[in-house]
TIRODO-580347 format. One record per residue (C-alpha): residue number from 1; residue in three letters; x, y, z. Coordinates in nm, 4 decimals. Example, Ala and Ser with C-alpha at 12.3 -4.5 7.8 and 13.67 -1.06 7.14 Angstrom:
residues 2
+-----+--------+----------+----------+----------+
: num : residu :        u :        v :        w :
+-----+--------+----------+----------+----------+
:   1 :    ALA :   1.2300 :  -0.4500 :   0.7800 :
:   2 :    SER :   1.3670 :  -0.1060 :   0.7140 :
+-----+--------+----------+----------+----------+
//
This chain:
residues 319
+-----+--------+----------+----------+----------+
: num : residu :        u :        v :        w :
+-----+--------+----------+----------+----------+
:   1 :    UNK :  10.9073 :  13.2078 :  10.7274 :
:   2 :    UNK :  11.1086 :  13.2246 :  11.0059 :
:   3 :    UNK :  11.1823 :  13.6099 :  11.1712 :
:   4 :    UNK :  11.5805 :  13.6792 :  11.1027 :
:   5 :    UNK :  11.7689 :  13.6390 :  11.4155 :
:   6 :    UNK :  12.1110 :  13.8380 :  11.4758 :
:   7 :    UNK :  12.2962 :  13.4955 :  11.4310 :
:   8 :    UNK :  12.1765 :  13.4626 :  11.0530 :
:   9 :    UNK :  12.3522 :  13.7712 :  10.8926 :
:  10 :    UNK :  12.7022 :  13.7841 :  10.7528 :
:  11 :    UNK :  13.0205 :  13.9656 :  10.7787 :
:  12 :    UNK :  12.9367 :  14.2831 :  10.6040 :
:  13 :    UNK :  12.5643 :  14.2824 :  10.6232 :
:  14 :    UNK :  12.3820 :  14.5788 :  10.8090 :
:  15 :    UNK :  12.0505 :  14.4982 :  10.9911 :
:  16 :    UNK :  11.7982 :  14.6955 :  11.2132 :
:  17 :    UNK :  11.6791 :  14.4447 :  11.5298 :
:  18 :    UNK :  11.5370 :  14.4270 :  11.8782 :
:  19 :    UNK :  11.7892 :  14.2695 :  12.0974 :
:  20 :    UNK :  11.8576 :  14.2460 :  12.4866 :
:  21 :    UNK :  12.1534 :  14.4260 :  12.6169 :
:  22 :    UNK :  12.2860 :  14.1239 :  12.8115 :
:  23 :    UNK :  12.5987 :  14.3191 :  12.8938 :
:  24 :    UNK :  12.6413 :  14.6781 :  12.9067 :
:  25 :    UNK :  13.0471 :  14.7581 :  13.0824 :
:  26 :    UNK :  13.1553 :  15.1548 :  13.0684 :
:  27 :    UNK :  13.5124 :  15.1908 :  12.9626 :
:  28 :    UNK :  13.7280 :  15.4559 :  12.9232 :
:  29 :    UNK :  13.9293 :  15.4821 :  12.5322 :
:  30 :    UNK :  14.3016 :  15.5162 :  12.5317 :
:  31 :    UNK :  14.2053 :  15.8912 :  12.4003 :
:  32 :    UNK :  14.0292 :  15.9129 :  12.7417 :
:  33 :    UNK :  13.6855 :  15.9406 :  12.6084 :
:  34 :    UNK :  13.4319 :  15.6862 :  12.8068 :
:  35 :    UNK :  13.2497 :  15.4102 :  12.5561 :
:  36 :    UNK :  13.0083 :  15.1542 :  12.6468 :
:  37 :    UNK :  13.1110 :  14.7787 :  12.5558 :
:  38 :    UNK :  12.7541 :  14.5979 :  12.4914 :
:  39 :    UNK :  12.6715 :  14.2407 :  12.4689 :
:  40 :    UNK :  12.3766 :  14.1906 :  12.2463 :
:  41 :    UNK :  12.1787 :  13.8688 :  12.2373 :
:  42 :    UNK :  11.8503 :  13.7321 :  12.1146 :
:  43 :    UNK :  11.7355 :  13.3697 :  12.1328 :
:  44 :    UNK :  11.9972 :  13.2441 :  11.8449 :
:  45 :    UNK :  12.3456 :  13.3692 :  12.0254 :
:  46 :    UNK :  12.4897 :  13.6985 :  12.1532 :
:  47 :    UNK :  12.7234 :  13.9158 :  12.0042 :
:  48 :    UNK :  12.9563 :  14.2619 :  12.0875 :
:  49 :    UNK :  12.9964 :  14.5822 :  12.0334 :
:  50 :    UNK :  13.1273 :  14.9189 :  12.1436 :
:  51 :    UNK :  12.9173 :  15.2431 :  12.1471 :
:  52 :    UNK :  13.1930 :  15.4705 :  12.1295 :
:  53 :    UNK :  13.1673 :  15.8614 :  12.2531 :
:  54 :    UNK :  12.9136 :  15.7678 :  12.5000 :
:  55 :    UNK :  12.7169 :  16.0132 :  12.6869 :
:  56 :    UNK :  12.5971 :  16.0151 :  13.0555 :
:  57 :    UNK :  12.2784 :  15.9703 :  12.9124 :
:  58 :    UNK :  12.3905 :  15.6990 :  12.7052 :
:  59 :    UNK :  12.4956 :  15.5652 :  13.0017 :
:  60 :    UNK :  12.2597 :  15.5878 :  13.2105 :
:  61 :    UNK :  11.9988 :  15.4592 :  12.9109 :
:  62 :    UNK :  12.1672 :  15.1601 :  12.7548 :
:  63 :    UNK :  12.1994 :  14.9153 :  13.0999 :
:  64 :    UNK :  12.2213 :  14.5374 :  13.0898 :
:  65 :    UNK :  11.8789 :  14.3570 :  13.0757 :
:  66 :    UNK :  11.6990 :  14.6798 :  12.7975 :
:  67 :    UNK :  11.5577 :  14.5886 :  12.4918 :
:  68 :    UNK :  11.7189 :  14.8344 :  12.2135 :
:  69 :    UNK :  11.6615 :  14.8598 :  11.8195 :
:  70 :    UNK :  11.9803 :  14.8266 :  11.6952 :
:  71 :    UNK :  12.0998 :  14.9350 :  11.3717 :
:  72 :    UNK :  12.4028 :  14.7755 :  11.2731 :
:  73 :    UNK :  12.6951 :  14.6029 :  11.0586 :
:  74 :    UNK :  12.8493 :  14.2530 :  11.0970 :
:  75 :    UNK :  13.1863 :  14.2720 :  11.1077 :
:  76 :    UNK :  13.5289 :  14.1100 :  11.2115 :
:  77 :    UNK :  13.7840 :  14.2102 :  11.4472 :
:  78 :    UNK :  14.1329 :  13.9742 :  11.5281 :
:  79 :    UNK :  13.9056 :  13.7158 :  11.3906 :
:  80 :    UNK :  13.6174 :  13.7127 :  11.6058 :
:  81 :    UNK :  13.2513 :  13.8673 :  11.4567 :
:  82 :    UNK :  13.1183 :  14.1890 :  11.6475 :
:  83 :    UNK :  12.8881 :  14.4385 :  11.5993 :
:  84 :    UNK :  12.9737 :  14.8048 :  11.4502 :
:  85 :    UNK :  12.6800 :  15.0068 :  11.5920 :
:  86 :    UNK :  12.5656 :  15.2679 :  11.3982 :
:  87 :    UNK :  12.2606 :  15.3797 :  11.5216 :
:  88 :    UNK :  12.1134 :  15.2461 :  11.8831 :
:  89 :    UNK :  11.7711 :  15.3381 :  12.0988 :
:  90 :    UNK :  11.5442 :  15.2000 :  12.3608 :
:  91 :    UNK :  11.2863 :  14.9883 :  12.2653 :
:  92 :    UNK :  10.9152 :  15.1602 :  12.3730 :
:  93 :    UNK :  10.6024 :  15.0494 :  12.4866 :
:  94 :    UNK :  10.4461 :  14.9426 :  12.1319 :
:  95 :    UNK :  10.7436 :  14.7501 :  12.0522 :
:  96 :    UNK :  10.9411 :  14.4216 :  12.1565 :
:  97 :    UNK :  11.1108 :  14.4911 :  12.4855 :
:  98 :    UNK :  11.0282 :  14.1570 :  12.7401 :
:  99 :    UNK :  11.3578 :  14.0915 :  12.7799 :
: 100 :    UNK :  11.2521 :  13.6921 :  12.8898 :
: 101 :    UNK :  11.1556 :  13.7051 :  12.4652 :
: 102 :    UNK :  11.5551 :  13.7175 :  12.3711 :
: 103 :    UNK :  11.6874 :  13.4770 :  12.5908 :
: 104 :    UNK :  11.8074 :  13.1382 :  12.4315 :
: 105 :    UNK :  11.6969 :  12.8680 :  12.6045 :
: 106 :    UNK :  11.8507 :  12.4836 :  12.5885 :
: 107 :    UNK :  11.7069 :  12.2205 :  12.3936 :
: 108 :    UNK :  11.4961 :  12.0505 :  12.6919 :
: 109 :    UNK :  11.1813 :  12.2068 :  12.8246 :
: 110 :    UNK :  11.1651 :  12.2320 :  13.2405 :
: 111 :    UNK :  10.9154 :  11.9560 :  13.3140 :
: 112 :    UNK :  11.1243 :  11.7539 :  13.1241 :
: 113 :    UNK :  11.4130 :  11.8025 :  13.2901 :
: 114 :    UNK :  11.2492 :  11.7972 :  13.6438 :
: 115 :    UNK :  11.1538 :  11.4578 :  13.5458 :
: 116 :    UNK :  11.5107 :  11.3137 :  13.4946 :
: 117 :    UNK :  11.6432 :  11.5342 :  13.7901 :
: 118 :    UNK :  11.3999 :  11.3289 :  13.9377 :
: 119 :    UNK :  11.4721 :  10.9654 :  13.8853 :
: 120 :    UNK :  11.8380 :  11.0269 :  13.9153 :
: 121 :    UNK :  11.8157 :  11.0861 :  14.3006 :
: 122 :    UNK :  11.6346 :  10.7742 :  14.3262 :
: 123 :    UNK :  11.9722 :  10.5989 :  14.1734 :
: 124 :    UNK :  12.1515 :  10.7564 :  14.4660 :
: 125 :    UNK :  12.1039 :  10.4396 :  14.6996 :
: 126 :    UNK :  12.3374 :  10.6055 :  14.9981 :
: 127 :    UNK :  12.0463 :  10.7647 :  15.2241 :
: 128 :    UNK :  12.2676 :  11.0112 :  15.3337 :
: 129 :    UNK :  12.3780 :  11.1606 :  15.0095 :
: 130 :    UNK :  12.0525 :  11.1154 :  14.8221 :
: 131 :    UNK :  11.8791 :  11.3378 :  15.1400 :
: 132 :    UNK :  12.1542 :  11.5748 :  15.1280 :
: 133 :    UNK :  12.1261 :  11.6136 :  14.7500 :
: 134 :    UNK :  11.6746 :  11.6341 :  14.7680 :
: 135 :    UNK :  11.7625 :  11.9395 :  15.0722 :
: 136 :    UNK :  11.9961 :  12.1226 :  14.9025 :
: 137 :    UNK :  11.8199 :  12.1341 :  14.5416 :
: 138 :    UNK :  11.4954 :  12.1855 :  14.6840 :
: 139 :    UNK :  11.6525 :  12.5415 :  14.8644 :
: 140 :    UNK :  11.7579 :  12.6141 :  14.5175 :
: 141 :    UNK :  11.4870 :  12.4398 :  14.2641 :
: 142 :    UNK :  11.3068 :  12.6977 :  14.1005 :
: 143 :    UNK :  11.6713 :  12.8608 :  14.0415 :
: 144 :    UNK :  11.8503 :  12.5588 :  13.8846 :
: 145 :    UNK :  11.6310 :  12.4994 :  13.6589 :
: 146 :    UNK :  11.6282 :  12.8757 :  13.5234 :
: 147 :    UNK :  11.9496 :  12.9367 :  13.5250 :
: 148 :    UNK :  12.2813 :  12.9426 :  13.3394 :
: 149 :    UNK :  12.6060 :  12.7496 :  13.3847 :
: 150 :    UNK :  12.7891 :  13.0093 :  13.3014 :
: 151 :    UNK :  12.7887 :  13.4221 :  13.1789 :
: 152 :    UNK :  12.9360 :  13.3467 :  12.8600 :
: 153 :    UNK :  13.1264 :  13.0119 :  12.8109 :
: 154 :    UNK :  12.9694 :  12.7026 :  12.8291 :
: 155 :    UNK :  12.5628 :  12.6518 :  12.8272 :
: 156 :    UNK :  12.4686 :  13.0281 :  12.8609 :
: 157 :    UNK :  12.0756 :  12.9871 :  12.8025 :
: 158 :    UNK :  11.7939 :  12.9644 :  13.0541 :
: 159 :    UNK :  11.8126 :  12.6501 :  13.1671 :
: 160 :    UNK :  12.1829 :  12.5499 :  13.0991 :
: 161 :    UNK :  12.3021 :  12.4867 :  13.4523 :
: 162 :    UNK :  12.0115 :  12.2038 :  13.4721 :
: 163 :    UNK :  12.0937 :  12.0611 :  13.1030 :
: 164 :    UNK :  12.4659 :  12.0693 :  13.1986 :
: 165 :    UNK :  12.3907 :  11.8277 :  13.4930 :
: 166 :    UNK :  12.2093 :  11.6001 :  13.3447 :
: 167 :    UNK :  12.4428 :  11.5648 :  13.0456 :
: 168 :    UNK :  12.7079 :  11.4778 :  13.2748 :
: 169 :    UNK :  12.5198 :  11.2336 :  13.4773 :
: 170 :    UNK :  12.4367 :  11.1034 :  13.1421 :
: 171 :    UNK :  12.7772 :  11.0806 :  13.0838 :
: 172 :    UNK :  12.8372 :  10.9302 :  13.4116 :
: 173 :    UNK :  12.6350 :  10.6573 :  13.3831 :
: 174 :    UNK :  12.8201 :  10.5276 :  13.0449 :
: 175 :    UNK :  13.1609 :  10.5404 :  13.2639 :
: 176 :    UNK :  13.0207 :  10.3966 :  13.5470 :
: 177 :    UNK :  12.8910 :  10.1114 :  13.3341 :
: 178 :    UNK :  13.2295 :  10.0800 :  13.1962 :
: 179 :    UNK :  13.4089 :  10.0518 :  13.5475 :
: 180 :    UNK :  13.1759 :   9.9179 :  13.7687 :
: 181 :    UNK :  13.4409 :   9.9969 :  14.0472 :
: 182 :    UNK :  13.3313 :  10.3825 :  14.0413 :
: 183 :    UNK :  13.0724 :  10.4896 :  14.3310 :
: 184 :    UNK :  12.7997 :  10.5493 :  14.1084 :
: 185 :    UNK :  12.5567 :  10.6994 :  14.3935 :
: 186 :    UNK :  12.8977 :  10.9489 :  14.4722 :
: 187 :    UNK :  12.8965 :  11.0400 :  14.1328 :
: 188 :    UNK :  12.5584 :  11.0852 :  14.0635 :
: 189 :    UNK :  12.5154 :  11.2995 :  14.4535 :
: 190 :    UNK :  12.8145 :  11.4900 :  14.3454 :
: 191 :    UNK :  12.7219 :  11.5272 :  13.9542 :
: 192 :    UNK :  12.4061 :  11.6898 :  14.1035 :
: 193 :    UNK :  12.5672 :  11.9163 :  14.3493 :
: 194 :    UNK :  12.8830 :  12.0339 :  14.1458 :
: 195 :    UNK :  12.7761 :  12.4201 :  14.0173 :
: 196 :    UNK :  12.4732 :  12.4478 :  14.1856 :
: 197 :    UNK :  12.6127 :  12.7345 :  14.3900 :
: 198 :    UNK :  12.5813 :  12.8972 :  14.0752 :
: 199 :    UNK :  12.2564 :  12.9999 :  14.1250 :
: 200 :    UNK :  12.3938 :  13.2245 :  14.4117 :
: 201 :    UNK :  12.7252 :  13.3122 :  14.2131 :
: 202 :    UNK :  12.5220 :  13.4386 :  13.9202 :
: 203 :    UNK :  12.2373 :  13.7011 :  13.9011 :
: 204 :    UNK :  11.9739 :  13.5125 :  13.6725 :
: 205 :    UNK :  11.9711 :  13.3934 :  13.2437 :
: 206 :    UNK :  11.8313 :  13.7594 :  13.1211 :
: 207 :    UNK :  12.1355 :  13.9857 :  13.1952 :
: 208 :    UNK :  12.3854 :  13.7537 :  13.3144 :
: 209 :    UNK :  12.6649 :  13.8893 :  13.5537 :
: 210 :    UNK :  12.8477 :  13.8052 :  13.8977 :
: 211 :    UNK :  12.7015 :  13.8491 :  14.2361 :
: 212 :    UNK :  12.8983 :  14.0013 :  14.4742 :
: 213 :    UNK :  12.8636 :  13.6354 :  14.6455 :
: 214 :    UNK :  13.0180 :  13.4792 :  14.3237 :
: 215 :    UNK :  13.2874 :  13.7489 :  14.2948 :
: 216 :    UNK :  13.4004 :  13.7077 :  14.6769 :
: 217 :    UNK :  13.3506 :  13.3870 :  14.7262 :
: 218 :    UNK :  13.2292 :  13.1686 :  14.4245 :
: 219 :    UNK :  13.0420 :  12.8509 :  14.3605 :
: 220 :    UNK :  13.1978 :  12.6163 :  14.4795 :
: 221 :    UNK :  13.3073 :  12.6972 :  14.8006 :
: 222 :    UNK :  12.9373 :  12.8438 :  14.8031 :
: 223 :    UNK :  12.8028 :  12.4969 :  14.7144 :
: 224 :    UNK :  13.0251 :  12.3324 :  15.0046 :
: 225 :    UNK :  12.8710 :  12.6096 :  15.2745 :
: 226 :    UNK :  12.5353 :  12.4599 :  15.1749 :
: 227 :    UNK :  12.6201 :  12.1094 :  15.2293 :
: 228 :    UNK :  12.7401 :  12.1465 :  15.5606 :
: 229 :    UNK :  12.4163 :  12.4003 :  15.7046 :
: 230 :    UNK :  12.1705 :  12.0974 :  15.5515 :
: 231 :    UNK :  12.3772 :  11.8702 :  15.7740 :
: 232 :    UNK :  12.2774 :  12.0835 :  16.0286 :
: 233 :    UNK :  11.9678 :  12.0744 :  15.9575 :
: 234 :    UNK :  11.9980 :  11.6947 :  15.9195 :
: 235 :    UNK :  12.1594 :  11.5699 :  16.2138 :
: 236 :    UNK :  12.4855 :  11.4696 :  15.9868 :
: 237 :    UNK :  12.8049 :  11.5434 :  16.0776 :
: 238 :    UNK :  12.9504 :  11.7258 :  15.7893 :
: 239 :    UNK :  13.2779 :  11.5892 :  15.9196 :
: 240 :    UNK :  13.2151 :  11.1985 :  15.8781 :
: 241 :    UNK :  13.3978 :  11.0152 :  15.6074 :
: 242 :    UNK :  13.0391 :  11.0177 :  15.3808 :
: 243 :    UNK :  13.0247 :  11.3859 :  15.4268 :
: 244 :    UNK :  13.3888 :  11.4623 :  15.3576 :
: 245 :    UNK :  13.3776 :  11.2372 :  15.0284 :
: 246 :    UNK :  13.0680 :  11.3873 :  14.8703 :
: 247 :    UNK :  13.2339 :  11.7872 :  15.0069 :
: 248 :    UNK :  13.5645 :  11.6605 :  14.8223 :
: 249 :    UNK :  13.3534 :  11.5887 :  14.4900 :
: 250 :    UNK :  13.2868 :  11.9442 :  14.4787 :
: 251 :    UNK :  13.5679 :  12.1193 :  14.6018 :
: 252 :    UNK :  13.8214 :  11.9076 :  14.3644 :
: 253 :    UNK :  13.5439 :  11.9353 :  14.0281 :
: 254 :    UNK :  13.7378 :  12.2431 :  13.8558 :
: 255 :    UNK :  14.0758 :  12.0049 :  13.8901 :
: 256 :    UNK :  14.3132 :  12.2551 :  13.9557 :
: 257 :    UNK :  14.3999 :  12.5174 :  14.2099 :
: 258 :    UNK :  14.4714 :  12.7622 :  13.9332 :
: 259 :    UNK :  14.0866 :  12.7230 :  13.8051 :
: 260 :    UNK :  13.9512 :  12.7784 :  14.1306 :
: 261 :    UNK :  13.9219 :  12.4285 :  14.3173 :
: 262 :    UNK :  14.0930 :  12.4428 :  14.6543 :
: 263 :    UNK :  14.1927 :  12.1119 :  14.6346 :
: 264 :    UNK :  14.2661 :  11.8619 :  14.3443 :
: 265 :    UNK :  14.0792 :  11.5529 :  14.2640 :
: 266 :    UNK :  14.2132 :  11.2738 :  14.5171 :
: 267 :    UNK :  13.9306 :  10.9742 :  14.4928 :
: 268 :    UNK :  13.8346 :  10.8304 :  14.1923 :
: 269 :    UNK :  13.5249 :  10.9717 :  14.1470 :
: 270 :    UNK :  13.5971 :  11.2988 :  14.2092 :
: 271 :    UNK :  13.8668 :  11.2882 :  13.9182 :
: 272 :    UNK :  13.6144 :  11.1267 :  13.6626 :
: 273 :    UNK :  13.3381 :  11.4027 :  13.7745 :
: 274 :    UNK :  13.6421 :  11.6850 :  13.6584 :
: 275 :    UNK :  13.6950 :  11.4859 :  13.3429 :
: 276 :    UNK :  13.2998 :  11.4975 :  13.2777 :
: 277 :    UNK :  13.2457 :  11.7950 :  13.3542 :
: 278 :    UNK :  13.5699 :  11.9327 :  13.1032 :
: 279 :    UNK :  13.4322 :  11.7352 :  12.8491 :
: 280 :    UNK :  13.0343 :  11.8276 :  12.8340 :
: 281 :    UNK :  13.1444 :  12.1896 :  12.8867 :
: 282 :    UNK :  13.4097 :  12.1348 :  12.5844 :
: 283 :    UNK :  13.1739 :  11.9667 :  12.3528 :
: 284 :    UNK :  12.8703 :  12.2446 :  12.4031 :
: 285 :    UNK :  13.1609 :  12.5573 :  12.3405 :
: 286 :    UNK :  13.2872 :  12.3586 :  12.0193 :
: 287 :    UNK :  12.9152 :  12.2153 :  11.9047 :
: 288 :    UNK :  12.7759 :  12.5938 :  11.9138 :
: 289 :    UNK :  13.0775 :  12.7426 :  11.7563 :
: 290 :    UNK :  13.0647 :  12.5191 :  11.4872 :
: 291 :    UNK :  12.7164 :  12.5633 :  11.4088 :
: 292 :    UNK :  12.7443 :  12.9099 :  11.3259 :
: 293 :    UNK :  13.0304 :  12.8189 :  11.0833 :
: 294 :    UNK :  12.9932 :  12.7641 :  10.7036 :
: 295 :    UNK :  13.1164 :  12.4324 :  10.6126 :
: 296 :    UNK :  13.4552 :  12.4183 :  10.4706 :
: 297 :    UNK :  13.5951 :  12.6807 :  10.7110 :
: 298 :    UNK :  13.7301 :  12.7435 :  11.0840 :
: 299 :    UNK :  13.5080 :  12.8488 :  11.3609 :
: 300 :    UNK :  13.5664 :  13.1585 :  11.5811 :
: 301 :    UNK :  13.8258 :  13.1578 :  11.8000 :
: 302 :    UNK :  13.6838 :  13.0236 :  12.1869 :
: 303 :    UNK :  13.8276 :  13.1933 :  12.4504 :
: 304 :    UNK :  13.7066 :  12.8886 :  12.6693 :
: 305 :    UNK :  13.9226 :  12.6571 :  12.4911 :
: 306 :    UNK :  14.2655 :  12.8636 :  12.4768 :
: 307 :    UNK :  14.1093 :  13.1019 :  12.2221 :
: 308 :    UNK :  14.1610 :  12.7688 :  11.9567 :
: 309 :    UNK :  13.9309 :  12.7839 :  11.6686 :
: 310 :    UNK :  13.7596 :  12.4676 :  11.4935 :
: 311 :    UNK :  13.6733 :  12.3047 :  11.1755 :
: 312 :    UNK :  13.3785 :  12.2061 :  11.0260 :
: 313 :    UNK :  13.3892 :  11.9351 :  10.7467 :
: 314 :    UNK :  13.1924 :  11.9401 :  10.4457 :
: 315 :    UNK :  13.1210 :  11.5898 :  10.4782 :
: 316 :    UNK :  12.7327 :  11.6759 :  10.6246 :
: 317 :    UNK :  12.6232 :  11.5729 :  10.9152 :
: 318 :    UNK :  12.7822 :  11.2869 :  11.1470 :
: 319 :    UNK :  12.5580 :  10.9802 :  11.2123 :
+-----+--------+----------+----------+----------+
//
C-alpha cells in the first residue's frame, strides 16, 4: 500500500508527516506578534500554514529547505485548503530529512528528456540559431533539466522548466504544421531559449525562492544577456537581423509590458510562442488543480489564473 502523502487527507482530518519546508517567510500579526508563514510540500503537492507566536528559536529552526514532523489539521480558509499546525519539530538523524525525498518531480525522467532536447536542435536548420541555442543550454544544462519553471505557479517540480519546453515545442510543432508560413527553426530556437534564465532567476527545485539576480533583473532580460555574450563568443553580431529576431522571441514571450516583457510580440512567431507558452502554463495550473478535486465539485481557487476556480465533471475520464 501506498505511504499517505499530505495531498490525500481531507478538510478536517489531522495527520502527523515528514514534509520539506519549501517556504518559511517571518511576518509580523496585526497584534504585532512575529509568526512564521510555511510552505509545506512532499512529492504529491505543497500546502500552507502559519506558525503563529513564533520564537527566535522558532525562527531560527524552521528555515526553507528542513525536513519537519508535522502534526496537523486540513482545513479551509476564503476557500483555499491550508494547514492549521498544531504541533511542529525538526526532523533528526534516524528519521526522513533528505530534503531531494519530498520534492515532486514531472512525469518524464532526465535522460528522457535530454533525448528530445536533443533532436529538437537538430530541427533548427538556421546554423546560427541552432549554435546559439547548443552554447547557451550547454552553460546551463545540468540546471535546466533540474529545475523549476516557476516557485509556485505553473510546473513547480524538479524538472518542470525542461518539461515546460518541450511541451511547448510539442505544441509548436502542431501549429507550425497547421501554418506552414511560421519559422519553425525561430520557434523551436526561441521555444528553447524562452525561461531558461530561470535557472539564474531561481535558487534550485528543493526550497524554491528568487535570486537576487531574478529579483533585480529577471529571466528574461537575463536570458537576452546570455544570447548576446555567446555571440561574443561566436563571432555573431548580436545586432544582425537573425540575432535581433531570435532576442525579440524572448523579450516579447510574457506578451505584455505589465507581465514583465519589455516589448510586445511584433513577428509572428514571437506572438504564437506567447500564446504557447499561456496555454501549456494554463493547462498544467488547471490539470493539477483539478486532480486534487472530488468529482462533482469546483477546484481551488488559482491565483495564476485570476484566482478563478474550476470544475471537474463526473463524467470520468476524457478520451
Amino acid at each position: 500500500m501506498a505511504e499517505t502523502q499530505l495531498m490525500d487527507f481531507k478538510v478536517d482530518e489531522i495527520f502527523d508527516l515528514f514534509l520539506l519546508l519549501k517556504g518559511a517567510d517571518v511576518r509580523t500579526a496585526k497584534n504585532g506578534k512575529r509568526f512564521i508563514h510555511l510552505t509545506f510540500a512532499d512529492s504529491s503537492g505543497e500546502l500552507a500554514g502559519n506558525l503563529w507566536d513564533a520564537s527566535e528559536q522558532d525562527i531560527n529552526a524552521f528555515v526553507a529547505g528542513k525536513v519537519v514532523l508535522v502534526r496537523g489539521k486540513k482545513e479551509l480558509y476564503q476557500g483555499n485548503s491550508q494547514i492549521k499546525v498544531m504541533h511542529l519539530r525538526l526532523a533528526n538523524d534516524s528519521e526522513p530529512n533528505d530534503p531531494a525525498q519530498f520534492v515532486a518531480h514531472g512525469p518524464m525522467t532526465t535522460s528522457e528528456m535530454e533525448e528530445e532536447i536533443s533532436q529538437i536542435i537538430f530541427e533548427i536548420t538556421n546554423p546560427e540559431w541552432n549554435r546559439v541555442v547548443r552554447a547557451v543550454l550547454q552553460r546551463h544544462i545540468e540546471r535546466f533539466y533540474q529545475f523549476p519553471a516557476a516557485k509556485k505557479n505553473h510546473h513547480a517540480f524538479a524538472g518542470g522548466l525542461a518539461f515546460h519546453t518541450i511541451s511547448i515545442v510539442r505544441l509548436a510543432k502542431t501549429v507550425a504544421d497547421l501554418h506552414p508560413n511560421i519559422n519553425r527553426s525561430l520557434l523551436y530556437a526561441g521555444a528553447l531559449l524562452h525561461d531558461l534564465g530561470k535557472t539564474i532567476e531561481l535558487s534550485g527545485p528543493i526550497a524554491t525562492s528568487y535570486t537576487l539576480a531574478g529579483n533585480l533583473i529577471g529571466h528574461i532580460v537575463l536570458v537576452d544577456e546570455e544570447i548576446v555574450n555567446v555571440c561574443a563568443e561566436l563571432h555573431f553580431d548580436p545586432e544582425s537581423e537573425e540575432m535581433l529576431l531570435l532576442r525579440h522571441m524572448i523579450l516579447a514571450h510574457h506578451g505584455l509590458l505589465e507581465y514583465g516583457s519589455p516589448v510586445r510580440p511584433r513577428i509572428l512567431e514571437a506572438e504564437v510562442l506567447h500564446d504557447l507558452d499561456e496555454l501549456d502554463a494554463s493547462i498544467q495550473m488547471m490539470s493539477s488543480a483539478v486532480e486534487q478535486t472530488v468529482p462533482g465539485e469546483f477546484s481551488e481557487r488559482i491565483f495564476g489564473l485570476d484566482g478563478r476556480s474550476f470544475y471537474r465533471p463526473e463524467l470520468g475520464e476524457r478520451n
